[in-house]
Backbone as a chain_set.jsonl record, in Angstrom:
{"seq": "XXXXXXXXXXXXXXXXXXXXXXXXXXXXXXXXXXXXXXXXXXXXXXXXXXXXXXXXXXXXXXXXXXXXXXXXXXXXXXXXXXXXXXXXXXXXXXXXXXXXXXXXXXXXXX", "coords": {"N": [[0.81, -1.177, 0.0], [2.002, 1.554, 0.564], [3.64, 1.636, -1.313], [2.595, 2.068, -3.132], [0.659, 4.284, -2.721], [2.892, 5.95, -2.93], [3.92, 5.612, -5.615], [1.298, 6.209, -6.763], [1.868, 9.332, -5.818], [3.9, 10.003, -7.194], [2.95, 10.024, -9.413], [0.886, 11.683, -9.411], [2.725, 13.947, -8.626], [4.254, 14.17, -11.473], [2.063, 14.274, -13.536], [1.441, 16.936, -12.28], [3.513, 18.481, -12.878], [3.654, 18.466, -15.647], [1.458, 19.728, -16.187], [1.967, 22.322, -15.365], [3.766, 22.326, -17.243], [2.496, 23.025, -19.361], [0.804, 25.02, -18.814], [2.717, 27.304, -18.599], [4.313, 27.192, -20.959], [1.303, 28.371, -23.033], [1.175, 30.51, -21.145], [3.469, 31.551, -22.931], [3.14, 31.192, -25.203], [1.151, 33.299, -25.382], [2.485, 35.532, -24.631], [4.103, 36.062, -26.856], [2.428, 36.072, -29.073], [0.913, 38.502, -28.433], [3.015, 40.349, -28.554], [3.635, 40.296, -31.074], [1.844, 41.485, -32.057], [1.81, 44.001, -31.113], [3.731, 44.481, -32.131], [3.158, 45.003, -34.968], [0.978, 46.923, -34.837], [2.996, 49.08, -34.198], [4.493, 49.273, -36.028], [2.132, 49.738, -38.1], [1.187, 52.751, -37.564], [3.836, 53.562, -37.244], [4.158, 53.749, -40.309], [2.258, 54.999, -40.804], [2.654, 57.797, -39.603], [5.283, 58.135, -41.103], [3.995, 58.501, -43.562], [2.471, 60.887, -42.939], [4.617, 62.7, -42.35], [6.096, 62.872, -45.182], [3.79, 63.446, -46.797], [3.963, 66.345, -45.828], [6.612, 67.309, -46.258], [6.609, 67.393, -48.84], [4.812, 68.844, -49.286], [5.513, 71.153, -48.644], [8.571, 71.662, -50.243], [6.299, 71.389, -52.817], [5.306, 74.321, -52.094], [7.816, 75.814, -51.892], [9.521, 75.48, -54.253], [7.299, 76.511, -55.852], [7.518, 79.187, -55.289], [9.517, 80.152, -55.939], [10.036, 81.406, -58.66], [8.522, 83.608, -58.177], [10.326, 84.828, -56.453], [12.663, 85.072, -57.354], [12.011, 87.144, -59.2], [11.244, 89.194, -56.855], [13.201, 89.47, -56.197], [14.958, 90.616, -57.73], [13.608, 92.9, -58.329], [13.512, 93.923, -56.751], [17.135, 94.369, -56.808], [17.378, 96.282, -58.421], [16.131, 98.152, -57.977], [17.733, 99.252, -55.61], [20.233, 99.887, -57.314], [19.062, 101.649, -58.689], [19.002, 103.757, -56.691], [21.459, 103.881, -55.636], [22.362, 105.064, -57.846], [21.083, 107.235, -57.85], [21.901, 108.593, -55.957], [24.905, 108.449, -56.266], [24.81, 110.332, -58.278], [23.756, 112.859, -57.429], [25.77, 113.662, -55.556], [28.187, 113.405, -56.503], [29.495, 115.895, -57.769], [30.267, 117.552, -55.424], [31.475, 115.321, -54.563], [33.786, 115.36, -56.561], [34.467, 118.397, -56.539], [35.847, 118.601, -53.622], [37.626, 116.442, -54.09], [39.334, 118.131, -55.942], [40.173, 120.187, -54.448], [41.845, 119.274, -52.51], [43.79, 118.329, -54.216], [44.871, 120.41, -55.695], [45.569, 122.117, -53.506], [48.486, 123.315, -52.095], [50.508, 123.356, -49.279], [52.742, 124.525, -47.332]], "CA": [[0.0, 0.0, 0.0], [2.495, 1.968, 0.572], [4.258, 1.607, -2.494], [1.143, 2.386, -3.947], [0.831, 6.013, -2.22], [4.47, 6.643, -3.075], [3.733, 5.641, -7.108], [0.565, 7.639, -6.82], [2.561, 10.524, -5.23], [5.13, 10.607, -8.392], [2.729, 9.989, -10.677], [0.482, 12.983, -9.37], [3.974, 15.382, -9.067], [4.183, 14.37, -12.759], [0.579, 15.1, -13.794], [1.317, 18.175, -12.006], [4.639, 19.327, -13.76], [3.292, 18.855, -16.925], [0.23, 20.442, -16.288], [2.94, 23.721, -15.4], [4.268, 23.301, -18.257], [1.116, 23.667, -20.436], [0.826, 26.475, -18.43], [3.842, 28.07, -19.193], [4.22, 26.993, -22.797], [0.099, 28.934, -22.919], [1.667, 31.856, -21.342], [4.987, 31.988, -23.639], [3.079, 31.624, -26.804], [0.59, 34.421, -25.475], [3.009, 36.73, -25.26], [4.676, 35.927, -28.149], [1.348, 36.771, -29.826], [0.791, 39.887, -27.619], [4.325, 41.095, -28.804], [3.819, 40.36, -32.556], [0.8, 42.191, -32.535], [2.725, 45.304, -30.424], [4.762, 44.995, -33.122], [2.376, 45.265, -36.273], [0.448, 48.246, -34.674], [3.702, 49.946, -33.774], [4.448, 48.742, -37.567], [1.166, 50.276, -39.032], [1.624, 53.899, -36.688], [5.053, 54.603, -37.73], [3.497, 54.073, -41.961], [1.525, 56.227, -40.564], [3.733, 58.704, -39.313], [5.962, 58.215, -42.243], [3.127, 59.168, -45.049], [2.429, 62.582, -42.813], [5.865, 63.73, -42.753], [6.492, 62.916, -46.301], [3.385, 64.745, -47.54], [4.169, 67.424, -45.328], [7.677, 67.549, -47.039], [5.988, 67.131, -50.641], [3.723, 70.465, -49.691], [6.673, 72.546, -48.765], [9.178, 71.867, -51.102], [5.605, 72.349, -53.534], [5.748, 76.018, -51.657], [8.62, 76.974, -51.956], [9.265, 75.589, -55.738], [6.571, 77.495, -56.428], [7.872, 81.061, -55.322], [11.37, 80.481, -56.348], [10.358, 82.464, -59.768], [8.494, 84.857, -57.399], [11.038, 85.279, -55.264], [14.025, 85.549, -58.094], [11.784, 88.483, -59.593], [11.106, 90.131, -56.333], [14.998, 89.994, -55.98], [15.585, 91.121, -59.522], [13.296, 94.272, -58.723], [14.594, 95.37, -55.158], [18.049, 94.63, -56.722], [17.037, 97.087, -59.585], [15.701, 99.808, -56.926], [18.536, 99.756, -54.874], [21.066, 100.41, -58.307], [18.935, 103.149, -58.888], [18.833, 104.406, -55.872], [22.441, 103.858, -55.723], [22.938, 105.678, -59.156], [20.955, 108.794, -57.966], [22.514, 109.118, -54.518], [26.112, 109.072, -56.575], [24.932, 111.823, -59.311], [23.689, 113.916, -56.07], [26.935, 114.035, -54.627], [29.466, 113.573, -57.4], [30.016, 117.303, -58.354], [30.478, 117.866, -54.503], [33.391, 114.678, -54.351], [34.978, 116.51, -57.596], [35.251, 119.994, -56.267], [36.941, 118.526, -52.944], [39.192, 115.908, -54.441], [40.445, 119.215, -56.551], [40.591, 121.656, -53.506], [43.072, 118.779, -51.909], [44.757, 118.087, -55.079], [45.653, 121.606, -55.837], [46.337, 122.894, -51.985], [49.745, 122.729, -51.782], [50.666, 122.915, -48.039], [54.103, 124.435, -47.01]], "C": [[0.862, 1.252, 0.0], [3.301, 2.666, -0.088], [3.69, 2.344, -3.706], [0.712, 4.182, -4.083], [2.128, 5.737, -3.236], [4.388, 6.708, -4.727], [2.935, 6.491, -7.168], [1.01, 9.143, -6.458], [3.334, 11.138, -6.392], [4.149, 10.872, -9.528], [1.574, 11.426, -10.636], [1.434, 14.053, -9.533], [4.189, 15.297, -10.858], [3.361, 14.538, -13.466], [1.135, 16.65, -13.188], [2.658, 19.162, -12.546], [3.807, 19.419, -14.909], [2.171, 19.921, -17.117], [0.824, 22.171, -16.081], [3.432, 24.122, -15.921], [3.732, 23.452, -19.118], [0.992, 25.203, -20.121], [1.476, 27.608, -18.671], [4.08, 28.618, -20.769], [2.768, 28.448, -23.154], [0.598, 30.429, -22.62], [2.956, 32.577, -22.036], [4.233, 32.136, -24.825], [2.025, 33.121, -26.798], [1.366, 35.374, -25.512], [3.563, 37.137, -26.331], [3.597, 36.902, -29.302], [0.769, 38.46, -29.491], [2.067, 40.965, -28.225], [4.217, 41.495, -30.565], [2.47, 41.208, -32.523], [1.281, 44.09, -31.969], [3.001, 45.824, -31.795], [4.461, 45.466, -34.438], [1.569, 46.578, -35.806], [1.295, 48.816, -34.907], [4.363, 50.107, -35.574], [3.17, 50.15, -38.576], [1.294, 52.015, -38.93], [3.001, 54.676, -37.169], [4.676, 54.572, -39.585], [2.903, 55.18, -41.86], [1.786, 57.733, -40.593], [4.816, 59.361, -40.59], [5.193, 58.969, -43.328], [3.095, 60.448, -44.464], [3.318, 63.111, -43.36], [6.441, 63.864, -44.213], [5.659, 63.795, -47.346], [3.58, 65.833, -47.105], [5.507, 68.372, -46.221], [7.22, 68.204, -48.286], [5.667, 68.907, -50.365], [4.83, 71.267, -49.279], [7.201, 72.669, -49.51], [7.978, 72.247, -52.398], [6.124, 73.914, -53.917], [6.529, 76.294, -51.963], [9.404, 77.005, -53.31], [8.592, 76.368, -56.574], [6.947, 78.977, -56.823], [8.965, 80.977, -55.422], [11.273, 81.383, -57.667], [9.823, 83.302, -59.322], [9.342, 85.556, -56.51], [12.468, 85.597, -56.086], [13.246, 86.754, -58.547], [12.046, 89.226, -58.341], [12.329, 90.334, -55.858], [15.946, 90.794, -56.574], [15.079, 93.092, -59.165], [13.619, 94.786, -57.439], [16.275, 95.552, -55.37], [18.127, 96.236, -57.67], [16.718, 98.982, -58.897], [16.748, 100.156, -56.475], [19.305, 100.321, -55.492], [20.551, 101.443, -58.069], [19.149, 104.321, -58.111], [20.482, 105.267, -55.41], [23.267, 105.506, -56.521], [22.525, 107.313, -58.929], [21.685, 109.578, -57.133], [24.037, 109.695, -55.462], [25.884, 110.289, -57.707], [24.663, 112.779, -58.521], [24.822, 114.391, -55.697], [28.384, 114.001, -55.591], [30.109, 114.64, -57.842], [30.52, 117.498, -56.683], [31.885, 116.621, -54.289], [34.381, 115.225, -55.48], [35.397, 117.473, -57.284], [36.071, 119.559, -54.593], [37.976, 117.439, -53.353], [40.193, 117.253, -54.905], [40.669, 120.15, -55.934], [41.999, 120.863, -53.365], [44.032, 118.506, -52.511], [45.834, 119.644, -55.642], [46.24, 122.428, -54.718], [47.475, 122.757, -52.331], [50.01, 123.693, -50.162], [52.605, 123.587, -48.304], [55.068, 124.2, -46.076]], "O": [[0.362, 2.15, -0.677], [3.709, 3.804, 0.141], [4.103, 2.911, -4.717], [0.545, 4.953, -5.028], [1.961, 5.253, -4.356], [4.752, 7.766, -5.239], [3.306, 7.606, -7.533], [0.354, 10.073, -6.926], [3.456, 12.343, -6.611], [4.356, 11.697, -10.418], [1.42, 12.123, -11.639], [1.233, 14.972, -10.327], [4.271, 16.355, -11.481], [3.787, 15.138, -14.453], [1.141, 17.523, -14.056], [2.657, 20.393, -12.557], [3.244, 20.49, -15.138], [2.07, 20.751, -18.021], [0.206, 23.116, -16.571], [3.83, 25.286, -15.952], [4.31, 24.094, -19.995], [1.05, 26.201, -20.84], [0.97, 28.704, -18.91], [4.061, 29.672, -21.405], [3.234, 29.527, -23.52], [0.532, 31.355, -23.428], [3.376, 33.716, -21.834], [4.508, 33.086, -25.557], [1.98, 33.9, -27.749], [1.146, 36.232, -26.367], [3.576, 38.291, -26.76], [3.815, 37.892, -30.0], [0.335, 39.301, -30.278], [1.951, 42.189, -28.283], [4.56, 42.526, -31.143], [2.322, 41.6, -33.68], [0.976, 45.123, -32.565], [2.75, 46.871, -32.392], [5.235, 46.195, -35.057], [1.585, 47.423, -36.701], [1.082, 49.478, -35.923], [4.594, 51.205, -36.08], [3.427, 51.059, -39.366], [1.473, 52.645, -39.972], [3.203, 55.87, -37.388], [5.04, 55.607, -40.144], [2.958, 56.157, -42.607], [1.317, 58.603, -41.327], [5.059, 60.527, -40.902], [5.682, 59.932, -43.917], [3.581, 61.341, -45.159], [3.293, 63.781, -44.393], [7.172, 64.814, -44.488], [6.093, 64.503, -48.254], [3.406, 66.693, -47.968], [5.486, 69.525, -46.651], [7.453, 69.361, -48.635], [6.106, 69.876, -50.984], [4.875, 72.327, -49.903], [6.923, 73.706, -50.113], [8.304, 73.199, -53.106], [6.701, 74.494, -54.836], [6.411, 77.348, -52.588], [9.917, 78.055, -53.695], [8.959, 76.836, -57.652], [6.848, 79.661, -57.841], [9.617, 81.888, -54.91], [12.243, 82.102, -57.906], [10.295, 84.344, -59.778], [9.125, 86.629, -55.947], [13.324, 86.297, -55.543], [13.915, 87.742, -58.244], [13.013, 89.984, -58.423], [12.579, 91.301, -55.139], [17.012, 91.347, -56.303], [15.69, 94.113, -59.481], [13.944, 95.943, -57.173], [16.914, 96.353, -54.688], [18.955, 97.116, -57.435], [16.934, 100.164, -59.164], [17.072, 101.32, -56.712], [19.636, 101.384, -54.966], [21.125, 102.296, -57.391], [19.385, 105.467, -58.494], [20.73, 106.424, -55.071], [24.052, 106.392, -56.181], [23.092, 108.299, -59.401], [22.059, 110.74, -57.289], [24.365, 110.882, -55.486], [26.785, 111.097, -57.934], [25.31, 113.798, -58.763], [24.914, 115.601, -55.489], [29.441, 114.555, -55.287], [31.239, 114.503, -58.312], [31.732, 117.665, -56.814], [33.022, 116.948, -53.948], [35.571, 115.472, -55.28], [36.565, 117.762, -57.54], [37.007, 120.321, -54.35], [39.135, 117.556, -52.955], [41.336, 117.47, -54.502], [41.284, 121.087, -56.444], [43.055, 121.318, -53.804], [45.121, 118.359, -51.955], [47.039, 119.779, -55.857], [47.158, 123.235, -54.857], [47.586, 121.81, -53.111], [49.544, 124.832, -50.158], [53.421, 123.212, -49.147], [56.257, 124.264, -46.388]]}, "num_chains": 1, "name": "protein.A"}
């Protein structure tokens, strides 16, 4: 009888391992599955992410393709103002740097 317990005893601790490691196994492949699915959201989210920033890109460089021939004219015509502006300031004052270069050129100093 005795013997009997003691076989029943092993053969319940071994019913009862295995049954721990169903258990285990059950919770290794759940996470497994818990993880791969982490991983396909976190997957779908950054596509996600990715398409914004790329149309975001797209519509700027658009923008600013766009006004690069607005923006070479409006460079063309403030460079155009400033010449002139340039050109009147030096005919203003050019008879006035001629008559003193030729005061200092003719002084003579003793």
């Amino acid at each position: 009888m005795e013997a009997n317990r003691g076989q029943n005893g092993i053969q319940l601790l071994l019913a009862v391992e295995q049954e721990a490691q169903h258990i285990v196994n059950a919770a290794r492949n759940e996470k497994m599955a818990r993880l791969k699915q982490a991983k396909e959201e976190a997957d779908k989210e950054i596509a996600t992410f990715r398409a914004q920033m790329e149309a975001e890109f797209q519509r700027k460089l658009a923008e600013s393709s766009g006004d690069s021939g607005a923006n070479v004219k409006r460079l063309e015509q403030e460079t155009e103002a400033k010449i002139g502006h340039l050109k009147k300031e030096a005919a203003r004052i050019s008879h006035d740097v001629v008559q003193m270069l030729l005061k200092h050129v003719t002084t003579v100093k003793n």
